[in-house]
C-alpha angles and dihedrals in degrees: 000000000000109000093190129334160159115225111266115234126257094224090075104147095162141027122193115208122213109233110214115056091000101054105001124042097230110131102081091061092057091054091058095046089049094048085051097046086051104037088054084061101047093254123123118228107229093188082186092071098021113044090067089059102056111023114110085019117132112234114279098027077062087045091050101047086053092053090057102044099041093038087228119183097204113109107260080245096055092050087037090058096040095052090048093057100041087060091050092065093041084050089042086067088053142269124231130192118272106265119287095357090120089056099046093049107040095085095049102050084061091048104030140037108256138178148152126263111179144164093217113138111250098245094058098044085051092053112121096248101037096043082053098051099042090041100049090055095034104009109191095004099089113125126206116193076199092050095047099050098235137114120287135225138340077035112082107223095092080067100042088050101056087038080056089047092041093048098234128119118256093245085057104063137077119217115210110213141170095188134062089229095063098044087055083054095053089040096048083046088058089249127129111242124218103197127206121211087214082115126017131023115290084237082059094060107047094116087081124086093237129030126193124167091222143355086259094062085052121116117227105298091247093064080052105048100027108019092243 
């Protein structure tokens, strides 16, 4: 089901996926980092309030919006370090992709160019589970606004820098997203945004063009990329 939308254009020649909470199932792991990073300093993690402020964050802009909203005394590196580590044991468990994201994309990535941008920190894309799962479906197209060297989201440059290394014009690609923070960034990058409720509240999301609560609810991906 659309929750809001523009219609899309028929000239699509790329999509950019999103990698945590729209490839990879990730979020829910961060929620329970961040409740223990905050529970071990007698703070309580309202994900309501607080997931909005750090997903599609890279690393230490999320540390240090923890570290402002929570008032937190820790150095930013310490926290840094801690949450790192805290998500390597939940990863070390496994890591699966994000429900019916193999079904919807399939089809695309034989028909379309396709790749991953991401604000992942480098240490967590390259770790073994996550490097398997994102390679086997884009193998070496896989963008890290960490590896790069470039500013993550909301800035756009993670988006304009996988459309320069796809070969497509901005304004001819399509960004999937699940956070605010990452439809500003494909707005700002001249891009249309699809957004996936997987992680936030579909009202949450209305800044995107188009707005589904899952992959499931979802129409053929070519309703959604060319209009047909």
């Amino acid at each position: 089901m659309t929750y809001c939308g523009r219609p899309l254009p028929i000239s699509t020649q790329a999509v950019i996926f999103d990698a945590e909470g729209v490839v990879i199932d990730t979020e829910s792991m961060w929620d329970s980092v961040q409740e223990t990073l905050l529970q071990r300093r007698g703070r309580h993690y309202e994900r309501a309030h607080v997931k909005q402020l750090v997903t599609g964050l890279s690393g230490a802009a999320a540390i240090a919006a923890l570290i402002d909203h929570f008032d937190l005394v820790d150095s930013s590196a310490a926290l840094a370090a801690e949450r790192a580590e805290l998500m390597r044991t939940q990863l070390d468990c496994g890591v699966d992709f994000v429900p019916g994201f193999r079904e919807f994309s399939e089809p695309i990535r034989t028909r379309l160019r396709s790749c991953v941008a991401t604000s992942m920190d480098v240490e967590i894309l390259s770790h073994h589970h996550v490097h398997a799962l994102l390679t086997d479906v884009f193998s070496d197209r896989v963008f890290s606004a960490s590896a790069a060297g470039i500013p993550a989201k909301p800035a756009p440059d993670v988006f304009l820098y996988a459309a320069a290394r796809l070969g497509v014009p901005p304004a001819n690609c399509v960004v999937l997203e699940d956070a605010p923070n990452g439809i500003r960034a494909a707005h700002a990058a001249g891009m249309l945004c699809v957004a996936l409720g997987t992680t936030h509240a579909v009202e949450l999301l209305e800044e995107a063009d188009l707005v589904f609560r899952s992959w499931a609810d979802t129409p053929p991906w070519c309703e959604v990329f060319t209009g047909r």
